[in-house]
N, C-alpha and C positions, 0 to 999 in steps of 0.2 A: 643639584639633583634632589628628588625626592624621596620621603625612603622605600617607596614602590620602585625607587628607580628608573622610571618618567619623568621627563621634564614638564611644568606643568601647559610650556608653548605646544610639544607635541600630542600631549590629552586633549588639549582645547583643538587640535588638528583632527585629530583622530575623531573624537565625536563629531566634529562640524562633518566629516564622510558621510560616519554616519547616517545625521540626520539628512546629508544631501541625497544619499541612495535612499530615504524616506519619500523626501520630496519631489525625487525626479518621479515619482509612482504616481504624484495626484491628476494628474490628467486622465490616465488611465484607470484609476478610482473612478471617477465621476461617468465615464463612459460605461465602465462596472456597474456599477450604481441604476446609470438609465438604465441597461438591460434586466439587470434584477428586478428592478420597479413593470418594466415590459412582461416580463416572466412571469411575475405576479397577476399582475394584470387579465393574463389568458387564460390563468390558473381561474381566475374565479369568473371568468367565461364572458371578458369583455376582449374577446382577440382582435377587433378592430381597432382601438382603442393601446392596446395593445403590442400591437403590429403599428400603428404611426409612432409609440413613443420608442421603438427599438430604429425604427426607420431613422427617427432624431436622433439615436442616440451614436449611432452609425454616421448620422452626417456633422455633430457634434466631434466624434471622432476621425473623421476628415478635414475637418477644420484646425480643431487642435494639433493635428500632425502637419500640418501647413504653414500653421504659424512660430510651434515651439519648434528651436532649432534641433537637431539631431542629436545632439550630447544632452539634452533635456528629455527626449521624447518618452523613453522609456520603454515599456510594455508596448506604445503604442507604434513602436517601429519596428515594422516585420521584413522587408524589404528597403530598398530603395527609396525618398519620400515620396517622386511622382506617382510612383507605383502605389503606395498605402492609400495616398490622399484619391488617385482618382479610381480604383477599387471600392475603396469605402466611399467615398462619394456615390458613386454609381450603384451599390446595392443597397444604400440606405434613400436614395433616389426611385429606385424601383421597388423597394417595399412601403415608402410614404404613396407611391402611385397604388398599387394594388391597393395597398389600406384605404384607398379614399374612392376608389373605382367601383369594385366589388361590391354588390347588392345586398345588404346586410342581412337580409332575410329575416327578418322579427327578431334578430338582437344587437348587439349595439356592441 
């Protein structure tokens, strides 16, 4: 033993947790990520532009919860996976439509 009283096999456990409850977070980062970059986007009054990158970021995040299994998924499992994957498909589906439909009216 160590003179903390740890062994140094269960510190090495203990941090790999850790960093796994880190990691299991990065998919949901990155879908984070689109939206803030969307968010920005509208802020400085490109909402079409805007409105398709959150659309993506939505269908990004449909995908991702499709493919990483469930002990992985993290933040981005709220439900069920059929249920996450085909909700988030479908309104990120429907806001890439609108974004692309809609007569932009002299801005972009």
């Amino acid at each position: 033993m160590t003179s903390g009283g740890i062994e140094p096999r269960t510190e090495r456990l203990r941090r790999a947790r850790h960093l796994r409850a880190y990691l299991v977070q990065v998919p949901y980062l990155l879908v984070l990520l689109a939206g803030l970059v969307a968010a920005v986007l509208v802020l400085f009054d490109r909402w079409r532009r805007g409105a398709f990158v959150f659309g993506s970021a939505l269908l990004l995040a449909s995908l991702l919860r499709a493919l990483i299994p469930t002990s992985r998924a993290g933040l981005l499992q709220v439900r069920g996976r059929f249920f996450d994957v085909v909700a988030t498909a479908a309104v990120g589906a429907t806001i890439l439509w609108l974004a692309t439909s809609i007569d932009p009216l002299g801005t972009d």
